[in-house]
C-alpha positions in Angstrom: 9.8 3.7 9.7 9.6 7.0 7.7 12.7 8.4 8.7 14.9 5.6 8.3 13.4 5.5 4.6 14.0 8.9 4.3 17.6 8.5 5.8 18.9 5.9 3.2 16.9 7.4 -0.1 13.6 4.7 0.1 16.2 1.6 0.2 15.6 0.7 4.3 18.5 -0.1 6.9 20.2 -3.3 6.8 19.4 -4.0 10.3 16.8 -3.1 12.8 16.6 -4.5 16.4 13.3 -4.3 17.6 13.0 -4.7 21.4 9.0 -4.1 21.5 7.5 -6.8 19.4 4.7 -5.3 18.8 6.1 -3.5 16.3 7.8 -5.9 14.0 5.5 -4.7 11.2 7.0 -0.8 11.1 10.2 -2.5 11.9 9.4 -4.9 8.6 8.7 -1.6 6.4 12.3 0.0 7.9 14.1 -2.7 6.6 16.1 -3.1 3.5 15.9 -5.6 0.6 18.2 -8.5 2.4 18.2 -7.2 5.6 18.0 -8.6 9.1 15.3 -8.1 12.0 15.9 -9.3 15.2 12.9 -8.9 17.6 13.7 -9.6 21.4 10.2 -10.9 22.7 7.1 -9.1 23.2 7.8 -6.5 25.9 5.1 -4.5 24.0 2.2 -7.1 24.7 0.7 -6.9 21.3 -0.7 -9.4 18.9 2.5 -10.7 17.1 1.3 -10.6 13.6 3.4 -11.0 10.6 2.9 -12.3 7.3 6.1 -14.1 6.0 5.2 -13.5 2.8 6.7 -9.9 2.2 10.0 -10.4 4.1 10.5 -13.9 2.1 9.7 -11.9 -1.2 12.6 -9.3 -0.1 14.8 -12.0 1.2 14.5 -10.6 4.7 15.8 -12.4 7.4 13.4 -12.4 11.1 15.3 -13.6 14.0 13.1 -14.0 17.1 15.1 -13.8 20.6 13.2 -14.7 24.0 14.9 -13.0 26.8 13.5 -14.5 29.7 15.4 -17.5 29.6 18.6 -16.6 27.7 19.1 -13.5 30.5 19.5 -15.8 33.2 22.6 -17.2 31.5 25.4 -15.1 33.6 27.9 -14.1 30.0 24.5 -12.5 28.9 23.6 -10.9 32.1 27.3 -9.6 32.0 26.5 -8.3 28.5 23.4 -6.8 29.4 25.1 -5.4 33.2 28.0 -3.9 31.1 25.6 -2.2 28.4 23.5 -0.7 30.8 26.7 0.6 32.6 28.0 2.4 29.4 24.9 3.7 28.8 25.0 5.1 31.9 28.5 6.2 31.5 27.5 8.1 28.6 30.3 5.8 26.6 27.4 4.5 24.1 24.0 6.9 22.7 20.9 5.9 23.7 18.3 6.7 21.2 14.6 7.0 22.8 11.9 8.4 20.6 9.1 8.9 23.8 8.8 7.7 27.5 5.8 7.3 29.5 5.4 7.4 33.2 3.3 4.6 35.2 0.7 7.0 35.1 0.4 8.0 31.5 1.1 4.2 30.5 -2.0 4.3 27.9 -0.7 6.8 25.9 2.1 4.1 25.4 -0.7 1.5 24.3 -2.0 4.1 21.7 1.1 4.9 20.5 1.3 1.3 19.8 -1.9 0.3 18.5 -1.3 3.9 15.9 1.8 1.8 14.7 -0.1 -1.1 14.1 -2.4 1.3 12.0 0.3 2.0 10.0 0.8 -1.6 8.8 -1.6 -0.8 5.8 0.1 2.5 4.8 3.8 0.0 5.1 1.5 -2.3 2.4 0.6 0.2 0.1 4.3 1.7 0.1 5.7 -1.6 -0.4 3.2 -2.6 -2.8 4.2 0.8 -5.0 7.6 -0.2 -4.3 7.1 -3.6 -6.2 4.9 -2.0 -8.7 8.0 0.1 -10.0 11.0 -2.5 -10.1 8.9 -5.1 -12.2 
């Protein structure tokens, strides 16, 4: 969230793709005025809470994806098959910001509940945020 503020001068990204779910909040403060989240499930296992009211004051559009039915259609498989082999190829980046073997698994979980955290530092940035374009 901080860096893709810092990134574009404060403003947010127009898009963000979240594939963790948990997360949508962080992924909420990343976004720009008008832009688009699209969160694909709740891989993370978190609590999926998010009040509408700050995207619809920023005219922020949420766009929730289940895979576990869609990814049994074979033109998505095929998608996901060809991604993965591009990745693989090197032909696209893949952008990870931490792994976590089986064993080390709750450092994941407290990497995620520290984001959640973070929701009320999101509120008070985007609270200051309002405060100064009224």
């Amino acid at each position: 969230m901080e860096e893709a503020r810092r990134l574009t001068d404060g403003t947010g990204v127009d898009l963000v793709i979240d594939p963790v779910g948990s997360t949508l909040q962080a992924s909420l403060c990343a976004l720009a005025p008008e832009g688009r989240l699209v969160f694909l499930g709740n891989p993370g296992g978190g609590k999926l809470d998010v009040d509408p009211w700050q995207p619809m004051q920023s005219n922020q559009t949420l766009h929730g994806l289940f895979m576990g039915t869609i990814f049994e259609r074979p033109s998505v498989h095929g998608t996901v098959d060809d991604l993965l082999a591009a990745a693989a190829a090197g032909k696209i980046d893949v952008v990870i910001n931490r792994s976590f073997c089986a064993r080390r698994r709750c450092e994941g979980a407290s990497l995620r509940r520290d984001r959640q955290a973070s929701r009320a530092g999101c509120d008070d940035h985007m609270n200051r945020e309002r405060r100064a374009t009224v």
